[in-house]
MDTraj code that builds the backbone (N, CA, C; nanometers):
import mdtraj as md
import numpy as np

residues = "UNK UNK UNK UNK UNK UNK UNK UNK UNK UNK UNK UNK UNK UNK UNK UNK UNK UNK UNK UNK UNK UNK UNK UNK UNK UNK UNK UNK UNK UNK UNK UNK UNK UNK UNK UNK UNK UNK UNK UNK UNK UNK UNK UNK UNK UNK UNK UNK UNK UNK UNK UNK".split()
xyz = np.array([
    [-0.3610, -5.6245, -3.8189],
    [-0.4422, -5.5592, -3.9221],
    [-0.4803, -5.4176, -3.8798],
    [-0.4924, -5.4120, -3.7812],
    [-0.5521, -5.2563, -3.6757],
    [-0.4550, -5.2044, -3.7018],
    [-0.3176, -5.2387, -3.6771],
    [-0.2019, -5.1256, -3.6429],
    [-0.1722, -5.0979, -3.8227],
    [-0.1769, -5.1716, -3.9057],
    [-0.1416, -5.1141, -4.0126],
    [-0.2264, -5.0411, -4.0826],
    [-0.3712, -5.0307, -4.0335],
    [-0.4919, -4.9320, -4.0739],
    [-0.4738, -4.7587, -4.0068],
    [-0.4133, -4.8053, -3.9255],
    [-0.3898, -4.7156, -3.8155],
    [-0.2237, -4.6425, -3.8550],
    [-0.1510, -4.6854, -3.9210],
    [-0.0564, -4.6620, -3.9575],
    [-0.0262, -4.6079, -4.0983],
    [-0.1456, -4.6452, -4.1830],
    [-0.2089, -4.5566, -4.2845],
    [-0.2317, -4.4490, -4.2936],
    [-0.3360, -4.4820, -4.1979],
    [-0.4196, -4.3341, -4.1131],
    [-0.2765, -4.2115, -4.1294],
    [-0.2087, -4.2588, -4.0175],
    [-0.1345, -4.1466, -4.0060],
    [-0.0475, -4.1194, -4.0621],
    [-0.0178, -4.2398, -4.1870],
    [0.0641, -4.1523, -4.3030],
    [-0.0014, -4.0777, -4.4306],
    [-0.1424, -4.0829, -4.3965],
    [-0.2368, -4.0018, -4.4667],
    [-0.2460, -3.9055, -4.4494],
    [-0.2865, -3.8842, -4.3001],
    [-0.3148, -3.7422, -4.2348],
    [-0.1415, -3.6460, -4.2259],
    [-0.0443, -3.7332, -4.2647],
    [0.0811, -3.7010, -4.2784],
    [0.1356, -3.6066, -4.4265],
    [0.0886, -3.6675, -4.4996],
    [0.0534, -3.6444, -4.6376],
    [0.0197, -3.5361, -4.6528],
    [-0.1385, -3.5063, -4.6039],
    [-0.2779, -3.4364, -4.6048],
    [-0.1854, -3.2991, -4.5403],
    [-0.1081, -3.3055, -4.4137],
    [-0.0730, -3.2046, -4.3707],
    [0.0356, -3.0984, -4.4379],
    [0.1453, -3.2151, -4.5285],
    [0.2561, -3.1540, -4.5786],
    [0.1918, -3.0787, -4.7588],
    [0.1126, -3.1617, -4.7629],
    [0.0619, -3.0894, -4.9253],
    [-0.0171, -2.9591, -4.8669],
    [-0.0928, -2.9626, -4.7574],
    [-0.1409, -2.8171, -4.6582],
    [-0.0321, -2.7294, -4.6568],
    [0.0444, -2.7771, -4.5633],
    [0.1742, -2.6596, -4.5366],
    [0.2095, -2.5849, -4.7115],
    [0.2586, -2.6887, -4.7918],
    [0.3159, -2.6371, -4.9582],
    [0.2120, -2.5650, -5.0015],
    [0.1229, -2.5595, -5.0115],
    [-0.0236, -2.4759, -5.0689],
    [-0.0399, -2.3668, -4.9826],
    [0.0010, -2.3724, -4.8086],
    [-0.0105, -2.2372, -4.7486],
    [0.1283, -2.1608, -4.7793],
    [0.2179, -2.2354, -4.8409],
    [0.3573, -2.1308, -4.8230],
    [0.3180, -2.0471, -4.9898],
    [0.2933, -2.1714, -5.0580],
    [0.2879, -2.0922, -5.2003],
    [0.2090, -1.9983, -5.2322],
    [0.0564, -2.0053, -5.0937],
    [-0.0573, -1.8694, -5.1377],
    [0.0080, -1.7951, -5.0594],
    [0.1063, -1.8026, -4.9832],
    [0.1861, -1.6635, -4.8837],
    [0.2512, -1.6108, -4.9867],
    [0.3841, -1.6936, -5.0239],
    [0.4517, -1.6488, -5.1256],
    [0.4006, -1.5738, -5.2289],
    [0.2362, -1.6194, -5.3063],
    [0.1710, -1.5137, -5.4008],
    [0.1421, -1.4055, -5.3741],
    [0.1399, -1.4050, -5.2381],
    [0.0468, -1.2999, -5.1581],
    [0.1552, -1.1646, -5.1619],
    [0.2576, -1.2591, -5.1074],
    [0.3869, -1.1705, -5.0541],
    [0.4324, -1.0746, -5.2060],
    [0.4456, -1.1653, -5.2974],
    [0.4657, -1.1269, -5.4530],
    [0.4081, -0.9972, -5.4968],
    [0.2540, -1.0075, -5.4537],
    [0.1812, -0.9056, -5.5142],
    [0.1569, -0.8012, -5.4157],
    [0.1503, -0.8296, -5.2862],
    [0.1846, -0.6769, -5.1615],
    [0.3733, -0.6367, -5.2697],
    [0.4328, -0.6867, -5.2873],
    [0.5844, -0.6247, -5.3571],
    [0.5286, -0.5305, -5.4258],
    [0.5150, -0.6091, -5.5559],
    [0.4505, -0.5717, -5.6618],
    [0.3677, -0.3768, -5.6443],
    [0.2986, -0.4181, -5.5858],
    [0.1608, -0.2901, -5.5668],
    [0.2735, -0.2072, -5.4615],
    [0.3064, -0.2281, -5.3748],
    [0.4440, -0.1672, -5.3245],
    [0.5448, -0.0731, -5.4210],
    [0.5612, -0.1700, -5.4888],
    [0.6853, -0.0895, -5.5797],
    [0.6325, -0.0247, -5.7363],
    [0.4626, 0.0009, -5.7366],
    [0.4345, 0.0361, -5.8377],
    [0.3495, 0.1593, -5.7856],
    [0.3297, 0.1496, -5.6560],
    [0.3525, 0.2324, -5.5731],
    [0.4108, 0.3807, -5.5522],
    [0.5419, 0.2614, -5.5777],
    [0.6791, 0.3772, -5.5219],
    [0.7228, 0.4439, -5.6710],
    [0.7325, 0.3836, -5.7562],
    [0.7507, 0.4725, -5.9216],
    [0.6598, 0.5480, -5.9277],
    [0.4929, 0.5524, -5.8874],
    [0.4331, 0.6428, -5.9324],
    [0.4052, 0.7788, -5.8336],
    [0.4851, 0.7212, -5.7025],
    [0.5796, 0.8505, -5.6350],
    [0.6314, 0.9331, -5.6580],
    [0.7488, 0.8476, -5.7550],
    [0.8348, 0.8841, -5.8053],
    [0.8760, 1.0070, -5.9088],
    [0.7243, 0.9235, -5.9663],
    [0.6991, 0.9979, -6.1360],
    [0.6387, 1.1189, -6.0789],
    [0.5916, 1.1133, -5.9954],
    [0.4738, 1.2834, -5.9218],
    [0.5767, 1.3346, -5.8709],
    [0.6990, 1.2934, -5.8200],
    [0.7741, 1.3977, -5.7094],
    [0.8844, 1.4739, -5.8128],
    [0.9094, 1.3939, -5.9640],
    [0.9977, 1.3947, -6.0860],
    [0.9162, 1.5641, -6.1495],
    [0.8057, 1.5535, -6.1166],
    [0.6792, 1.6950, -6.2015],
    [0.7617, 1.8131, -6.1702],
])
top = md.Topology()
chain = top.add_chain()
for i, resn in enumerate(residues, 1):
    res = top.add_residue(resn, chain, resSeq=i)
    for name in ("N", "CA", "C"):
        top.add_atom(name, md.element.get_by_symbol(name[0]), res)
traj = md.Trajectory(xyz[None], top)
């Protein structure tokens, strides 16, 4: 009964870790998206000033 409480356990905390990891890649990935983003809106309005 112990080992299968215990074997729960750590397919919980197994769980708990991989839905962690997917939620830290996807707020990187947003993150990463919008440093692009502001990057390359950035670089057009460079663009548009160096175009004057």
């Amino acid at each position: 009964m112990i080992a299968i409480s215990l074997c729960t356990i750590v397919a919980n905390e197994a769980e708990v870790k991989r839905k962690y990891l997917l939620f830290k890649i996807l707020l990187f990935q947003r993150g990463f998206r919008t440093c692009t983003l502001l990057f390359a809106t950035i670089e057009v309005v460079n663009k548009k000033q160096s175009m004057k």
